[in-house]
N, C-alpha and C positions, 0 to 999 in steps of 0.2 A: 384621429383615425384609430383604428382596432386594428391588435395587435395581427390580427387574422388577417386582415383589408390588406395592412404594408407587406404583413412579411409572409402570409401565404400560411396554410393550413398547420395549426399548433403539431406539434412532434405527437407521434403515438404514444411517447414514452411519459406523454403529460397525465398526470394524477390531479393534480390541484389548479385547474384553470390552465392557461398558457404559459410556456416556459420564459425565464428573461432570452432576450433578444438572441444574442450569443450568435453564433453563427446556422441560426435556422432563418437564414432568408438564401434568395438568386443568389447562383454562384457568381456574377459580376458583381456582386455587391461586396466583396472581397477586395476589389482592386479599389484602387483611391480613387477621388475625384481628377488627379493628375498624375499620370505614373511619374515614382519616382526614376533618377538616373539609373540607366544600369551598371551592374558590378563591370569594374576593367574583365575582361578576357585576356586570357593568356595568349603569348603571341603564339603563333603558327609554324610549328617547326616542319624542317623540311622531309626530312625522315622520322618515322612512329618511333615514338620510344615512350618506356613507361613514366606515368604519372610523377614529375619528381614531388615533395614533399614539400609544400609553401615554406617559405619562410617567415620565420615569428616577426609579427610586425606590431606597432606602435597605433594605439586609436587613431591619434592624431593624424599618420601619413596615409590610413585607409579612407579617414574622411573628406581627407585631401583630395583623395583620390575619386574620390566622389561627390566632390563639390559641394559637400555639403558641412555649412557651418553650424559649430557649438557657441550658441548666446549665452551666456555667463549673466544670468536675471540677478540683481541686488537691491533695487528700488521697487518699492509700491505703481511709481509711475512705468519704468519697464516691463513688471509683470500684465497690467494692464495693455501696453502695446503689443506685448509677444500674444496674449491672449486674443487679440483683435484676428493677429495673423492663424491661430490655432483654432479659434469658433468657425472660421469657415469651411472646416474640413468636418469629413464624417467619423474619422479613421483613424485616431493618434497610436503612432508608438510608445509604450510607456516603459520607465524603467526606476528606481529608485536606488539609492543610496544611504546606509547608518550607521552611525555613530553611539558606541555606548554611552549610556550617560554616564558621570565621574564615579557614583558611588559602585560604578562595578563594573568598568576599565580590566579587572582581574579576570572576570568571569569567565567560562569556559563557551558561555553565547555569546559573548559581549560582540551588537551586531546582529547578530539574530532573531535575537527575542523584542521586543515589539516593548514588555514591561521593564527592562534591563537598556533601552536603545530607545534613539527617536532618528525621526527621516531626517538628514543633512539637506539633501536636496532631491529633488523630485524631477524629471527631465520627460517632455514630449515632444516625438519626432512628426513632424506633418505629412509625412509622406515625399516631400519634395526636397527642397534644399535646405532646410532649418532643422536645428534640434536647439529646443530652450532648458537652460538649465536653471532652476530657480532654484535659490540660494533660502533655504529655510531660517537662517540664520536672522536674515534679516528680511524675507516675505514673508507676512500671513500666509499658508497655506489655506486657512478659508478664504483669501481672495478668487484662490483657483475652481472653486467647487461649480460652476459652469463647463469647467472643462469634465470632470465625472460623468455628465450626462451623454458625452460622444462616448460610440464605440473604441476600445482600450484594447490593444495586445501588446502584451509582454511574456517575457519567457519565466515560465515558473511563477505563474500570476497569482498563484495562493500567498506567496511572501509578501506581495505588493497588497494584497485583498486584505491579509491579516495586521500591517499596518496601518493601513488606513482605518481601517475600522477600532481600530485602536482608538486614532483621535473622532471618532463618528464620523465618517466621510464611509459610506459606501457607494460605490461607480455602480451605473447604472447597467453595466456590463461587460465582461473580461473575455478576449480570445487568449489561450494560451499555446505558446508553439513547444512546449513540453510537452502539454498534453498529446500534443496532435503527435506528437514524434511518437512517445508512448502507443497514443492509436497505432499507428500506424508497422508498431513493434521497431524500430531501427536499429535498436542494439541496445546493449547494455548502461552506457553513459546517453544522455539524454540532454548535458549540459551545453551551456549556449557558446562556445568555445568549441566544443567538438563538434556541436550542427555545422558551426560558421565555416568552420577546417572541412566536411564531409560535403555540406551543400554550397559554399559559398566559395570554396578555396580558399580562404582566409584563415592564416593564424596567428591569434591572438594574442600578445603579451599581458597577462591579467595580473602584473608583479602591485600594478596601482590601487588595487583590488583592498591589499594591507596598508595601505598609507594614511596619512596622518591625517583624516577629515574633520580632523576638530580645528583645524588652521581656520582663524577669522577670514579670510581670503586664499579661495583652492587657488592651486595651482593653474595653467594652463595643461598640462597635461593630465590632471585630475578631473580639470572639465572637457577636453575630449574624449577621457575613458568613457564618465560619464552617460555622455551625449553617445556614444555608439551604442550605448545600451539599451536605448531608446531604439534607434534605424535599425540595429539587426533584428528584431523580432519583426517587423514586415519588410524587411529581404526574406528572412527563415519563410515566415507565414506565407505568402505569396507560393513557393515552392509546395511544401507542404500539404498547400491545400489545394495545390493541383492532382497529387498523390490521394489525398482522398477523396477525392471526388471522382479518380478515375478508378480506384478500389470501391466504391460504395462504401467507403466510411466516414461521411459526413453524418449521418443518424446515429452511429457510434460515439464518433465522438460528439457528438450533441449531447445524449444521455451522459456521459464523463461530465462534459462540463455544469450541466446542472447542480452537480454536487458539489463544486469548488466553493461557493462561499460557506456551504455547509462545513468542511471539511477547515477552512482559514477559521471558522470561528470555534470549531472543535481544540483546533490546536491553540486559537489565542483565550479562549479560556482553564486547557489543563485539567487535570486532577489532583485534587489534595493530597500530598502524601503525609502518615504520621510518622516523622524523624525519632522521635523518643522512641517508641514503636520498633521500628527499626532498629533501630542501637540495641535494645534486648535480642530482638530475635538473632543478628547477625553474631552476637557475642554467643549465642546458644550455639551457632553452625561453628564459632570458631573453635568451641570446647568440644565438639563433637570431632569435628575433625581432627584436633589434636589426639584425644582421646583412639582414635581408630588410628592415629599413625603411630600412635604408642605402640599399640598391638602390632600392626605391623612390622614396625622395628625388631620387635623379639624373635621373626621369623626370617630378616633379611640381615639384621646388623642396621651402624648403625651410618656406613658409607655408602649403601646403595642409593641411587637417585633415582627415587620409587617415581618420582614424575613419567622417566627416561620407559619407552615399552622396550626398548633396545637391551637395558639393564636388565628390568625385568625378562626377557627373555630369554637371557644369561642364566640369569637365576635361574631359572625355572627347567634349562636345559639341563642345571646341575644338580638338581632332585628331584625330578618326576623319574618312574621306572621304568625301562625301557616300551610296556608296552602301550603305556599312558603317553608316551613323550611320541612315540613313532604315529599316534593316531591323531596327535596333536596339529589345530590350522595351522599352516603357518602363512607368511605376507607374499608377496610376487618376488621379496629377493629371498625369503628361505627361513627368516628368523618365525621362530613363535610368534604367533598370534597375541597378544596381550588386550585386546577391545574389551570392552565391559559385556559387551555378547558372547565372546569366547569364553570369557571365565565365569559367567550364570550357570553354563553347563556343566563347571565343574565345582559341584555347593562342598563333595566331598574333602576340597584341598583346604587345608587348615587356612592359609595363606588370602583366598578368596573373600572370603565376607569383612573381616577386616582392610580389606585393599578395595572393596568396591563400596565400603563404606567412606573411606577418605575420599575416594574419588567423588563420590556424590558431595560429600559438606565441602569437598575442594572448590567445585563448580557451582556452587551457593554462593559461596564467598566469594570467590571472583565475579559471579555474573551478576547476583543482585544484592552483592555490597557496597563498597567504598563507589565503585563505579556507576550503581546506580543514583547511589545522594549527591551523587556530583551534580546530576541532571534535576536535581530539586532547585527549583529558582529563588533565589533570593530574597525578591521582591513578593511574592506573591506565595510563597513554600509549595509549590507544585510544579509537578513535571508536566513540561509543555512539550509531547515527542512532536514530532515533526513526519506528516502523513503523506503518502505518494500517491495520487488515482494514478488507477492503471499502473500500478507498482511492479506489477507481476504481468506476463504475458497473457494470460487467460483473463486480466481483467482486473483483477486481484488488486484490493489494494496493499502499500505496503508501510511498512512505518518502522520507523529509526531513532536517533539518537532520545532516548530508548526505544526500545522494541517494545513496543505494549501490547502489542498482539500477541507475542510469546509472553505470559508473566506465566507463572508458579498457577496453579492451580490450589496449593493449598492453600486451605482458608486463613492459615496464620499471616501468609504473604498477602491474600487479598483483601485482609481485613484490614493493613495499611492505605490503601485507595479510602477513604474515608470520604463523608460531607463535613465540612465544619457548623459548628454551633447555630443551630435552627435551619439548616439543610439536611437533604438528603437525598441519598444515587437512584433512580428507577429506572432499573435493568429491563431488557426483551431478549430474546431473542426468536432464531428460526426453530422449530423442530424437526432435524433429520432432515433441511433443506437439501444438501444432495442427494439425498435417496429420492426424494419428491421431484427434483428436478428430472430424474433417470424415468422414474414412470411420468413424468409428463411428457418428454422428449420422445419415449418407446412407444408411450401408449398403452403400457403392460397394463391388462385388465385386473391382473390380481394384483400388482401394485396399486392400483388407484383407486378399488374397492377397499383397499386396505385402510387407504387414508379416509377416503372416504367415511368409513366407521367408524374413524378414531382408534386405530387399532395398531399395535404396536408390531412394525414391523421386522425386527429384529426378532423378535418374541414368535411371530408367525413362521417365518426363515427356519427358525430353530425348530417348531413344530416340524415341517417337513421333514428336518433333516435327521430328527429323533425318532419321528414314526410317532408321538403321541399328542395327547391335544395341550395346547396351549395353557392352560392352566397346570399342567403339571411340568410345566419347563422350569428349569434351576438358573441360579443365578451365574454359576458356569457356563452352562449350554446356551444361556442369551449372549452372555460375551465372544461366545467361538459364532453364535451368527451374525454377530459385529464384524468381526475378522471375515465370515463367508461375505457378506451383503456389500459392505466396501471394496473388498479384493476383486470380486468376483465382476462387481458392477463397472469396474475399470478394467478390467480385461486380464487377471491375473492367472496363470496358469496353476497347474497343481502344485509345483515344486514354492513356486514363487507364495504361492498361500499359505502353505505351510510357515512358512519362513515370515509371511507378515504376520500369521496368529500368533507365533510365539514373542516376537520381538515388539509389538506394536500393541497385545492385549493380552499380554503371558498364558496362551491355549498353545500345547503340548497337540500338534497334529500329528500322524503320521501320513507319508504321500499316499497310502492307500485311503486313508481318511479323508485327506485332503483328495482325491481324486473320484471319492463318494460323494461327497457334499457336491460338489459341480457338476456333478452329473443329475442329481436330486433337485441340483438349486434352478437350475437350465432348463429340465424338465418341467417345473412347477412356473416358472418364469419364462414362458414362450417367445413372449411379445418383446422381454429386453434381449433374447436368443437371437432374434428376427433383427430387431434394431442395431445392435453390435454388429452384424454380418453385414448391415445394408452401410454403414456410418464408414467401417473398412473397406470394405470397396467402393464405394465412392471417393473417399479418401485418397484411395491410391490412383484412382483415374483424374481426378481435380488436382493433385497435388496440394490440395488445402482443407479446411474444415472451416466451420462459423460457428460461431456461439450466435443463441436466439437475436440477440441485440446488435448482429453483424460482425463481430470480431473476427479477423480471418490468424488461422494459423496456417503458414504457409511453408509446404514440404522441401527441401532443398534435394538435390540428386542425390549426395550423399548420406540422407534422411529418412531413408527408406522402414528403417528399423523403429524409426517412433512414431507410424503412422500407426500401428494396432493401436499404441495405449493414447495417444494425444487424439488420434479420433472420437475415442469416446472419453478424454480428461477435458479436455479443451470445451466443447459446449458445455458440459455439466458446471465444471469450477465459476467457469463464466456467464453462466446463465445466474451462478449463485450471485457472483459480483455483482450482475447487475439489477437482480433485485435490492440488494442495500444499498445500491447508488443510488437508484427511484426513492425509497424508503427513507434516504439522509436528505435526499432534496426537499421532498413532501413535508417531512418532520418539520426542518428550519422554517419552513414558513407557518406550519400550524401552532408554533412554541412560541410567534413572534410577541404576543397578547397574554404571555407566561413569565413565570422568574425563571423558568426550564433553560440551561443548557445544553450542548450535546458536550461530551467532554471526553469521551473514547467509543472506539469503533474496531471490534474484533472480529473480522470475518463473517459471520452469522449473529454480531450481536450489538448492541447501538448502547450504549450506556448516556445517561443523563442527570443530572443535579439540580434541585429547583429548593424552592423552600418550602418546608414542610405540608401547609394551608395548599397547596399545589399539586405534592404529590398522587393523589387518587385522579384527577385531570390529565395531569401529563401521562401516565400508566396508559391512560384511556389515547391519547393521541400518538405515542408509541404505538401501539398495539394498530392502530388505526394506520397507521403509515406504512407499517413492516408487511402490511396482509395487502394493502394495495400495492406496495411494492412488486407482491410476487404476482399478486394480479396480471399487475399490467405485464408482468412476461411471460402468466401462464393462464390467458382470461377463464380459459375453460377448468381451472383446478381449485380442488376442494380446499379448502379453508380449516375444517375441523380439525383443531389443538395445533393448528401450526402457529400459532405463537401467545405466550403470556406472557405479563409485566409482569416486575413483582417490584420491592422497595427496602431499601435499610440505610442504616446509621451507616456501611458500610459495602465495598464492594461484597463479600465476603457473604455478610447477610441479608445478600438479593437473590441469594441460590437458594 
């Protein structure tokens, strides 16, 4: 049967044929073949009172509690009977559990990482009253590869996606109740512990969590931890996906999850970092810094704790002259100001350029020193960060331990991200994908003529705003229409743009300047005038907003004040995110027939590694992903220079 015939008309958001299965079928098809029991209910008291706060409980006494048993699998002949009972279901709970391997027990992943760890045991919940826990130790886990081809949810299902795939097992598709919480915005923590406590009334004691899974035989209370971790992701899911279905975010998160095994294999293959490399530059920031704190010293002594803004603004109380000191910021309780923006304004004080030069090699060193080689893997000498869909509430994804979406920009830092020996990186990205998204959202006709040409809209902006043509615009005056074109396109007011030109693209406005360009910018820009005006009020009568791909952001009473800018931040960021999630999905499957990987993902830009004889091909299917991506969110929008590959030895040398 066709995928069309079972599951009903492929997603809009399909580029490349039909999407995997995931949750684009009937919303009964959600529920098991047999519901399971339901959660206890709290008793019935007699008079209202508030919510008390569950009390932390034990795997064990919740499963208890719901009848339902943890099978402890150790035989070939076991795994075989528990699998008899699991083939008949459509719908397994899944969940994993791992263990470092010995040679790196020490590690700061140890556990996480997929090349540093392998799976202890692997557990699937039926829906009803079983959870199997299969003991890897002593199962094949290719016994289990039958059960991959059922529908799979678990929480945070790119961990489970990037191990398996590890030992070549990819499932033939993942529901994840992360995600959906993500969708759905919940809050801030998203983990399965806080959902269980928020939806389930359940809380969890997760102490088992560190215990000793290298014992030739778990515990019993190791395998009920286990085993819930399988059943709570369809209690969660069930919930959840009652919540999107009745928000209209089931096609939301549809598009999310298309990218997940994208995003499991981004992270389980990493980026090369060069450590020798590294070791010179970080010794350069430490000489520098020292160097600038030297100077510094000469002007503070040699007890002040220049770290301290507290100290410094002591200092600083006791030798600036009265009329420098009284015009001087100061904080909400009264001291001076000491921010590295405060003291830009003042290049005159001796004390300045030496003390925001510490500050900068200080914050080198701490952020992308010792702390980042810690995050170099051992196994493999690359940094494997760890990536969020939907990280961010506009859509956004996000990434951590490290942060590879924030690195350095200069090229001495990025020339670290390397290919090793007959590899190499081939970069894409968007061009001025938010600006494009703003005139495809508005409709702005001199916006989308712009792109249309191929024509540089920054460069145009500044035309207007100088009164001359376009070829005689400086390299100044295109930067202060960076600072007009973003500020303005978000809804910044005069005062507020001033203050983003300076801080954000070092242009020196004044509010009378800043209060010319938007009057200039407004004028030439009708149709974003029109769209901003119509986006706000709506906004305020909905209480919410959507990005193209359905995302809602929703206004709370107390909210009233971030409806100007989230009206028009919210579709645009999100409209961005979801071109690169179409974009990361399309990609992984056109690089299958490739040495291509994907290996980092920054906002507007897709990075990849393949070997050499490869690179001019994958450039070409790059390029070919990222422009359907935005297709398919913006069918009617032009294409010209919105995006090019390029290729080198190094991240560094793709720009």
């Amino acid at each position: 049967m066709s995928f069309s015939a079972k599951y009903g008309p492929a997603s809009p958001w399909d580029i490349h044929g039909p999407l995997p299965p995931g949750l684009l079928v009937e919303p009964d098809e959600f529920e098991l073949t047999s519901p399971a029991p339901p959660l206890p209910k709290p008793a019935k008291s007699a008079a209202p009172a508030p919510p008390a706060e569950p009390p932390l409980r034990k795997a064990g006494e919740i499963l208890a509690d719901l009848e339902i048993a943890a099978t402890y699998i150790r035989t070939p002949a076991e795994a075989h009977s528990a699998m008899n009972d699991l083939l008949l279901e459509k719908t397994l709970g899944l969940d994993i559990e791992t263990l470092p391997l010995p040679a790196f027990t020490q590690h700061r992943d140890a556990g996480l990482n997929p090349h540093t760890s392998r799976i202890r045991t692997i557990q699937f919940f039926n829906g009803k009253q079983q959870s199997f826990v299969f003991d890897l130790h002593t199962v094949d886990l290719a016994l289990l590869s039958p059960l991959f081809e059922k529908r799979l949810v678990a929480h945070n299902a790119g961990f489970e996606c990037k191990f398996l795939r590890h030992v070549g097992i990819s499932p033939r598709w993942f529901d994840c109740t992360r995600l959906m919480a993500a969708v759905l915005n919940l809050g801030p923590s998203c983990r399965l512990q806080w959902l269980a406590e928020q939806l389930l009334n359940l809380k969890i004691d997760k102490s088992l969590q560190i215990s000793d899974w290298t014992a030739p035989e778990l515990s019993d209370e190791q395998i009920a931890y286990a085993a819930l971790d399988s059943v709570l992701p369809i209690h969660i899911g069930r919930k959840l996906w009652v919540d999107l279905r009745a928000k209209a975010l089931v096609r939301t998160y549809d598009l999310q999850l298309t990218a997940l095994t994208a995003v499991a294999g981004m992270e389980l293959a990493g980026m090369y970092f060069d450590l020798a490399g590294h070791a010179v530059l970080e010794e350069e920031w430490q000489s520098l810094q020292a160097t600038a704190e030297a100077e510094v010293r000469q002007h503070v002594g040699p007890d002040l704790n220049i770290d301290s803004p507290p100290q410094l603004g002591v200092y600083l109380s006791g030798v600036l002259p009265a009329e420098q000191l009284n015009a001087w910021p100061r904080t909400p309780g009264g001291q001076l100001s000491t921010g590295d923006d405060v003291l830009s304004r003042f290049p005159e004080i001796e004390l300045v350029r030496p003390l925001l030069e510490y500050r900068k090699f200080a914050k080198l060193v701490g952020t992308y020193g010792e702390s980042l080689r810690a995050y170099v893997c051992p196994a493999t000498k690359r940094i494997h960060a760890s990536y969020l869909l939907s990280g961010a509430a506009s859509g956004r994804m996000a990434c951590r331990r490290p942060n590879l979406q924030n690195c350095l920009r200069d090229p001495r830092f990025r020339a670290l991200f390397a290919a090793p020996a007959g590899r190499m990186l081939v970069v894409a990205d968007y061009s001025q994908i938010e600006l494009r998204a703003i005139a495809e959202l508005s409709r702005d006709e001199v916006m989308l003529r712009a792109f249309r040409e191929g024509r540089d809209l920054h460069r145009q902006t500044a035309s207007i705003i100088a009164g001359i043509r376009e070829a005689e615009i400086t390299k100044e005056q295109r930067q202060a229409a960076k600072a007009v074109n973003f500020g303005l396109s978000f809804g910044m007011k005069e005062r507020g743009l001033a203050e983003y030109a300076r801080t954000a693209y070092g242009v020196e406005m004044s509010p009378d300047e800043a209060s010319k360009a938007r009057a200039q910018f407004f004028a030439a820009y009708e149709g974003l005038a029109c769209w901003q005006r119509k986006q706000i009020r709506q906004a305020r009568q909905d209480r919410e907003v959507r990005t193209p791909g359905g995302r809602i952001r929703r206004f709370q009473p107390d909210e009233d004040y971030r409806i100007p800018t989230e009206a028009l931040n919210h579709p645009v960021q999100g409209a961005a995110a979801e071109c690169l999630v179409i974009a990361l999905a399309g990609l992984t499957r056109s690089l299958q027939e490739t040495t291509a990987v994907i290996v980092n993902c920054v906002h507007d830009e897709i990075v990849c590694e393949c070997d050499l004889a490869d690179a001019d091909l994958v450039k070409e299917l790059l390029e070919i992903a990222m422009v359907k991506g935005f297709q398919s969110t913006f069918p009617e929008s032009s294409i010209v220079g919105l995006v090019e590959a390029s290729s080198g030895v190094d991240w560094a040398a793709c720009k």
